[in-house]
C-alpha positions in Angstrom: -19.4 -189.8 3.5 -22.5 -189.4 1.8 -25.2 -186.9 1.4 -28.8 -188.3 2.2 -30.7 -188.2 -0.6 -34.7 -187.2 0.3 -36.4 -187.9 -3.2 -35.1 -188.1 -6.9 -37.8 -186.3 -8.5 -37.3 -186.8 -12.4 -38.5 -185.2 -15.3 -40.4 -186.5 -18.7 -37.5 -188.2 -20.5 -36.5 -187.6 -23.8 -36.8 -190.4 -25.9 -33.9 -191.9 -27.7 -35.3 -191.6 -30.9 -36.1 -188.0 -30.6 -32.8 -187.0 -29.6 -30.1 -187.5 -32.2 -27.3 -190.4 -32.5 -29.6 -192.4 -29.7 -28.8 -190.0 -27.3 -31.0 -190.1 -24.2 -31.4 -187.2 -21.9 -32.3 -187.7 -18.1 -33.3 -184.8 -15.8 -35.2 -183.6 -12.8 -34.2 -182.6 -9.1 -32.9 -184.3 -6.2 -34.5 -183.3 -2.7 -31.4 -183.4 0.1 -30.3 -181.9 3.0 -26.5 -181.2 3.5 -25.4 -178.4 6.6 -22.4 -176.7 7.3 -20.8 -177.7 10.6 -17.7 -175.3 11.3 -17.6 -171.8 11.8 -15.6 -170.0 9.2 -14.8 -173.2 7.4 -16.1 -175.3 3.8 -17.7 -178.2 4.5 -17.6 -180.6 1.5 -19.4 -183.9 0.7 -20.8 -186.1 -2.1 -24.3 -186.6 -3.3 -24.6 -190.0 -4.7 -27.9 -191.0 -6.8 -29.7 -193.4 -9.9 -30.9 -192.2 -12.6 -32.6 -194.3 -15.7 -33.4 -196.8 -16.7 -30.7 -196.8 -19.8 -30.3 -199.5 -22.0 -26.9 -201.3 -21.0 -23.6 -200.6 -23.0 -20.6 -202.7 -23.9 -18.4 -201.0 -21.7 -18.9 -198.6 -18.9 -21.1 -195.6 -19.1 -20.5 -192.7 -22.3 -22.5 -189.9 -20.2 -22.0 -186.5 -18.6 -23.8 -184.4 -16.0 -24.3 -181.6 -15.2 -25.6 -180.6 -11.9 -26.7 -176.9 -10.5 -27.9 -175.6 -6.7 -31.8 -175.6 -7.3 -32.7 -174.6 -3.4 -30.1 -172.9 -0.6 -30.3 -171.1 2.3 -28.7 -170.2 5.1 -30.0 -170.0 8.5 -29.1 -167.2 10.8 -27.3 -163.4 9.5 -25.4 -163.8 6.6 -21.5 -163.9 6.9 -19.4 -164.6 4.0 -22.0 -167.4 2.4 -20.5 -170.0 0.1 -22.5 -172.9 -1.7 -21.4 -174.7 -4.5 -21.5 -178.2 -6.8 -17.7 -178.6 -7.8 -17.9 -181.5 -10.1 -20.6 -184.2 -11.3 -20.2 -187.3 -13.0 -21.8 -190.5 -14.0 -18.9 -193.2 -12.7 -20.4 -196.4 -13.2 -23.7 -198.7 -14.2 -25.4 -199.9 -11.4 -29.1 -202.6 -10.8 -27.7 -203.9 -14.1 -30.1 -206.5 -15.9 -28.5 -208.0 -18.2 -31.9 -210.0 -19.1 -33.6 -207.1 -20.2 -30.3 -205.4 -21.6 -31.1 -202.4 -19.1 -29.4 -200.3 -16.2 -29.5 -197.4 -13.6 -26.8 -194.6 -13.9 -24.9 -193.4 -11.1 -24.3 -189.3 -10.7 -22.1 -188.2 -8.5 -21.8 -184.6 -7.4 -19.6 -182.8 -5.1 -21.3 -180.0 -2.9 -19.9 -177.2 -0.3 -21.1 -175.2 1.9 -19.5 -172.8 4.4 -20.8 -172.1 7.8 -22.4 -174.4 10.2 -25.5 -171.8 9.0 -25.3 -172.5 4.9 -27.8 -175.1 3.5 -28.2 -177.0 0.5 -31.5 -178.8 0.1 -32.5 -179.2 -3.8 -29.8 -179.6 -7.1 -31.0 -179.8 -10.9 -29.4 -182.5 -12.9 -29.6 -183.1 -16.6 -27.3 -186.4 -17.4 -26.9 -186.8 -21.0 -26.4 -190.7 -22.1 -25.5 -192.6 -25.3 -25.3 -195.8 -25.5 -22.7 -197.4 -27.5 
């Protein structure tokens, strides 16, 4: 199951030809809403959004991610909180047009929370691309 994602809200993009070895830098925030729903117990779920456009590659995507909580609560008295990202990626290319040469970039990010109190509702992301 997937996290609903609210908004993608990106940031001024480094330009390839700025950055060195044609190394493009995406970043920004991603507006969400993921709850806790047992007592006691980590809830854990996946955040799944595009990033880009990127121009396409020979083979599937040369990027990493990195991903951080950016807004968290939790809603009620406080009781052994937990929120965390426990991995992001960029898996795959994805709206690929091959006319233009360009693509989107899928991140991936793993989230927990514990308590059906605990909130997550905004992540940073800074995805750093180069295409071969």
């Amino acid at each position: 199951m997937a996290i609903s994602v609210i908004a993608v809200d990106p940031n001024q993009t480094i330009p390839p030809g700025l950055a060195a070895g044609g190394l493009t830098i995406l970043s920004g925030i991603v507006e969400c809403v993921f709850k806790g729903d047992t007592p006691g117990a980590i809830s854990r779920d996946t955040l799944t959004f595009t990033v880009g456009p990127v121009n396409l590659g020979p083979v599937g995507p040369i990027a990493s991610c990195t991903m951080s909580l950016a807004s968290f609560a939790y809603d009620g008295a406080v009781s052994d909180a937990l929120w965390a990202v426990d991995s992001a990626r960029v898996p795959a290319f994805v709206d690929v047009d091959r006319g233009s040469g360009t693509a989107q970039l899928e991140v991936v990010g793993n989230l927990a929370v514990r308590g059906p109190n605990g909130i997550i509702l905004r992540v940073n992301y800074i995805v750093f691309y180069v295409s071969s």
